[in-house]
C-alpha positions as CSV (number, residue, x, y, z in Angstrom):
1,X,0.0,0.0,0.0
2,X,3.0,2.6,1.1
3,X,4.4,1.6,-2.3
4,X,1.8,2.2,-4.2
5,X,1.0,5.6,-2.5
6,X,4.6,6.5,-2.8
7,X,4.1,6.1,-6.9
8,X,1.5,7.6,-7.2
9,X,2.7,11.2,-5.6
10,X,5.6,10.1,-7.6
11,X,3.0,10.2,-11.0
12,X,1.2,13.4,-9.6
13,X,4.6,15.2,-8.9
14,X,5.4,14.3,-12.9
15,X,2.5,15.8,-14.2
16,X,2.9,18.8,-12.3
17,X,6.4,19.6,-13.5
18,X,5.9,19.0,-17.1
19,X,2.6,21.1,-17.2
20,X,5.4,23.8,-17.0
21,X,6.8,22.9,-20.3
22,X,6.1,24.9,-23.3
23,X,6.0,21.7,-25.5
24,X,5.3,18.4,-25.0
25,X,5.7,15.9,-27.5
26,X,4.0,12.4,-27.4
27,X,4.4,9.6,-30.2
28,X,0.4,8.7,-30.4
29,X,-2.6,10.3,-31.3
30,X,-3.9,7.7,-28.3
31,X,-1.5,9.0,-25.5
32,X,-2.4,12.9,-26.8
33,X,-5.5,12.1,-25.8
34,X,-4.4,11.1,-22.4
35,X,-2.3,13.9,-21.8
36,X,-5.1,16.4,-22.2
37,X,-7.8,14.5,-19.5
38,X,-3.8,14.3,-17.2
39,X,-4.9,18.6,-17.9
40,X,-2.3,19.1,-20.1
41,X,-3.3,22.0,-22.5
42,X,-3.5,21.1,-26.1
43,X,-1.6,23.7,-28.1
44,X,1.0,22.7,-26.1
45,X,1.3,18.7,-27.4
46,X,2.3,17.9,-30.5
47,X,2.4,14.4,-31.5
48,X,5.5,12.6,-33.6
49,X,5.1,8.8,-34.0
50,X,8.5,6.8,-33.5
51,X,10.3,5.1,-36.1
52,X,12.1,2.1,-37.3
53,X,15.3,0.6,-38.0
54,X,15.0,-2.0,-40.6
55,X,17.6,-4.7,-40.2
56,X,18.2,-7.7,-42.8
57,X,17.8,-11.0,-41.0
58,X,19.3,-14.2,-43.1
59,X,17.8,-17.4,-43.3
60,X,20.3,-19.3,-41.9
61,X,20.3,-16.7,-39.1
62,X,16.7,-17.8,-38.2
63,X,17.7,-21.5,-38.9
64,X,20.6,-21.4,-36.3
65,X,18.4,-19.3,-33.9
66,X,15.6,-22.4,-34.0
67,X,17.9,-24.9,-33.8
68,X,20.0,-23.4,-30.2
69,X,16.5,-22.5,-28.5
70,X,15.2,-26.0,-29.9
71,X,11.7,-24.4,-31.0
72,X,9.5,-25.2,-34.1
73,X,7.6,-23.6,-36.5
74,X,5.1,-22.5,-36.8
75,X,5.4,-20.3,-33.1
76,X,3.8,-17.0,-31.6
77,X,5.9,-14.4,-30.6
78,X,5.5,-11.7,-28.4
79,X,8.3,-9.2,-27.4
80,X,8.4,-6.2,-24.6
81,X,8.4,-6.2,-21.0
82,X,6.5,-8.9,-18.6
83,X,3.9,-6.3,-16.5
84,X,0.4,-6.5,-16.0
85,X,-0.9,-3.7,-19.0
86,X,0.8,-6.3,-21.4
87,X,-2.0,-8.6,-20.4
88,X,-0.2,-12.0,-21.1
89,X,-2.3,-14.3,-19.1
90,X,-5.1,-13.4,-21.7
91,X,-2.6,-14.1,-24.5
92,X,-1.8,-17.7,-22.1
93,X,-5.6,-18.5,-22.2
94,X,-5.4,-17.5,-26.0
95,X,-2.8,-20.3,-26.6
96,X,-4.7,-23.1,-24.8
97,X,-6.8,-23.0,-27.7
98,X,-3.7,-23.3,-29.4
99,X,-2.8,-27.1,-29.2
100,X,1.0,-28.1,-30.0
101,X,1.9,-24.1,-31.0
102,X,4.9,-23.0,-29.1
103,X,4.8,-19.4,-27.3
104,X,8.2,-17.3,-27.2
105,X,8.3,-14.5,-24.9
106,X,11.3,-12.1,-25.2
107,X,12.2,-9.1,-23.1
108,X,12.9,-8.6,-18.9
109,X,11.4,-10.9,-16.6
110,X,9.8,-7.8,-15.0
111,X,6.7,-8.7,-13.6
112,X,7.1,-12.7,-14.8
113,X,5.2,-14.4,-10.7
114,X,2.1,-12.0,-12.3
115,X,1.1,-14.5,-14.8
116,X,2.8,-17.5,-13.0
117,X,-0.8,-19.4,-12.6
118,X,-1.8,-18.6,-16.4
119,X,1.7,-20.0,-17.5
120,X,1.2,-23.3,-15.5
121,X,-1.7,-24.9,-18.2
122,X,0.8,-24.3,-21.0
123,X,3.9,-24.3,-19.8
124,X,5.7,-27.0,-22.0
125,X,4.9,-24.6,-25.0
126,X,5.8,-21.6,-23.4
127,X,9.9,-20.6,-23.9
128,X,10.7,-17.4,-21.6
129,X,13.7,-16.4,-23.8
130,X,14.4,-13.1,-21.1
131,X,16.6,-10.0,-22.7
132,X,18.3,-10.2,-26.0
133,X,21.1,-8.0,-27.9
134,X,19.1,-6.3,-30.4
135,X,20.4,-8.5,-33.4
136,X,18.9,-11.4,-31.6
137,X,15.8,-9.6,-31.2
138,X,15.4,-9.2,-35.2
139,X,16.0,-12.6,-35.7
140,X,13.2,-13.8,-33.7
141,X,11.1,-11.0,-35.1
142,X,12.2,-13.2,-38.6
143,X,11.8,-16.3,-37.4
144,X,8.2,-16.2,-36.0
145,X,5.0,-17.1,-37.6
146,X,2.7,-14.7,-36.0
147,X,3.8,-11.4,-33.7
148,X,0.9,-11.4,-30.5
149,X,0.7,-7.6,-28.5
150,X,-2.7,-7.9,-27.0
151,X,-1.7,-4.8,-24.8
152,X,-4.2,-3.1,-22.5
153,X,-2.8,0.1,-22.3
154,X,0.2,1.7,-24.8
155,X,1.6,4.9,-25.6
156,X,2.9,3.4,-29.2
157,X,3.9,-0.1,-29.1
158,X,7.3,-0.2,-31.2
159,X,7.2,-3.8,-31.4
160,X,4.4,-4.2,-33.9
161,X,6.4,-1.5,-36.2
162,X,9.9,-4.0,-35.6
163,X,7.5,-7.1,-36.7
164,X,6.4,-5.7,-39.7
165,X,9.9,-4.3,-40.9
166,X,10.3,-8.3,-41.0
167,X,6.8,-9.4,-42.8
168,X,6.1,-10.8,-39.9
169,X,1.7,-11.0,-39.9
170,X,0.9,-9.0,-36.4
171,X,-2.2,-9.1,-34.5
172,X,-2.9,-6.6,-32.0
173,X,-5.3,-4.7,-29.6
174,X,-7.9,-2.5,-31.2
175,X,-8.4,-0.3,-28.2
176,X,-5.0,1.5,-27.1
177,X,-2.1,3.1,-29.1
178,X,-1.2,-0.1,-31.2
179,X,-3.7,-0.2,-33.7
180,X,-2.9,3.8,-34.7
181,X,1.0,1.6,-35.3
182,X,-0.8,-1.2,-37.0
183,X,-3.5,0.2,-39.2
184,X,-5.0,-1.5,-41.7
185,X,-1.5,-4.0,-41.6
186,X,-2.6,-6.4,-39.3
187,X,-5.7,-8.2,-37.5
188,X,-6.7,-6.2,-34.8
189,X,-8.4,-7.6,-31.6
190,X,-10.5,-6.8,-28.2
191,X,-7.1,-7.8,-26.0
192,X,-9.5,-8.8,-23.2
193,X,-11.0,-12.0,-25.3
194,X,-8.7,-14.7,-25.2
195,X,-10.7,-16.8,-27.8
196,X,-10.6,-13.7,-30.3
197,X,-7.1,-13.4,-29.5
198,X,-7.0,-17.2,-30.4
199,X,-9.3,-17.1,-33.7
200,X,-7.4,-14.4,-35.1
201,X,-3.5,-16.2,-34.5
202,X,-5.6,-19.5,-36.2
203,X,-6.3,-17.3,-39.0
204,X,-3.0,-16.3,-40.0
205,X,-1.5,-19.4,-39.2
206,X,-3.8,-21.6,-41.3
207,X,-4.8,-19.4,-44.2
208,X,-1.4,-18.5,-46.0
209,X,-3.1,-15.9,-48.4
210,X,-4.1,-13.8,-45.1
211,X,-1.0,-14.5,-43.5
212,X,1.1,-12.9,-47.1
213,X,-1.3,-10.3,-47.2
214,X,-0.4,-9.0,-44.0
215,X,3.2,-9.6,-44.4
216,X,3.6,-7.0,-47.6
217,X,1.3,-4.5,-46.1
218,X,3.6,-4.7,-42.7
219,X,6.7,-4.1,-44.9
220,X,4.6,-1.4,-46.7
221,X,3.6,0.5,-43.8
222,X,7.1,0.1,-41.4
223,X,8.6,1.5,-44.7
224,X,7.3,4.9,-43.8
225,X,8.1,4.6,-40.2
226,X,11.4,6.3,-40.3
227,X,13.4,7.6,-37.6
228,X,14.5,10.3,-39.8
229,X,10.7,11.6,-39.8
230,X,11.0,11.2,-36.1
231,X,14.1,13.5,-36.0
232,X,13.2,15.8,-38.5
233,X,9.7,16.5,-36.6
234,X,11.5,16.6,-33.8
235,X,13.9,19.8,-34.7
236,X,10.6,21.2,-35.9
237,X,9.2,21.5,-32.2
238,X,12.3,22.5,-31.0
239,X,12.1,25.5,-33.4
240,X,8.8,26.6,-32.2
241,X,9.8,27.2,-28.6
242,X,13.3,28.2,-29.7
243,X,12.2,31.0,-32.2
């Protein structure tokens, strides 16, 4: 309880200071809409959506990867940090409906005892892979069949835009800042319904069109998602308050 008082002045003492600023830039249309019921005032937010790297991934890179972590395809992968708004013991239940599909969860532990009772149904299936160097981190991006982020709460979700740079089909929450990343490029989802969770993972893994449809319009759209746009935009806000 004193902890979560303590974080919460903590939040409160946040806000406080950076209604002082004269800008305040935000990378979602989702989390601009936040800022303003926090009572942030909104001439002062300006909203510039993140980018990303692409990086080329090689077959036998993925091949090699497989064969050390002893996984097979098809799999789900999710990526980010274990905490209770990334709502993996919904994605858990989704994957019971998943028989003989492996789960590969990348990114610190965080929160991991959280879902430690949703985990137990599945657990042979389920690889906890932990932190990776960021060339790993591609390769699994490569390597998966589907990309899972049923998040209940993001300000962007740069995961989703690092899945598509790969073709990797994504599906994703419909009701927080990923589907603004996402778009029309991949299925979207009500992230507290494990079986649509379920059905939509069943529909890119067993309909191949879907699943290749989804792949080029992820390239498409991460295409455009570059972190010179970020920068550029960027300097732009920095000359409003400067001149």
């Amino acid at each position: 309880r004193d902890l979560h008082l303590s974080l919460r002045r903590q939040r409160q003492m946040c806000i406080r200071d950076r209604r002082r600023a004269e800008r305040i830039i935000c990378p979602s249309q989702t989390t601009f809409k936040d800022l303003i019921k926090a009572g942030f005032h909104e001439q002062n937010i300006r909203v510039v959506p993140l980018g990303v790297k692409t990086r080329k991934v090689g077959e036998e890179q993925v091949k090699d990867l497989l064969e050390e972590n002893s996984i097979s395809t098809p799999f789900v992968l999710w990526v980010g940090t274990i905490e209770p708004r990334k709502n993996i013991p919904t994605l858990l239940q989704a994957m019971q409906q998943l028989p003989e599909i492996p789960l590969v969860l990348i990114g610190p532990k965080g929160w991991e005892s959280y879902m430690k009772s949703a985990i137990e149904q599945i657990r042979e299936r389920v690889k906890i892979i932990g932190e990776v160097d960021e060339a790993t981190k591609h390769i699994w991006y490569k390597a998966a069949s589907v990309f899972c982020f049923p998040s209940l709460m993001d300000g962007f979700g740069l995961p989703i835009a690092e899945a598509m740079s790969h073709g990797t089909p994504v599906v994703t929450s419909s009701t927080t800042a990923t589907a603004e990343v996402a778009g029309d490029s991949a299925l979207l989802i009500d992230p507290k319904s494990a079986d649509g969770i379920a059905e939509s993972i069943m529909e890119i893994l067993y309909n191949p069109e879907l699943a290749q449809e989804l792949s080029e319009k992820g390239l498409e759209r991460a295409r455009k998602m570059t972190w010179k746009d970020t920068a550029l935009a960027t300097a732009d806000i920095y000359r409003e308050v400067v001149y």
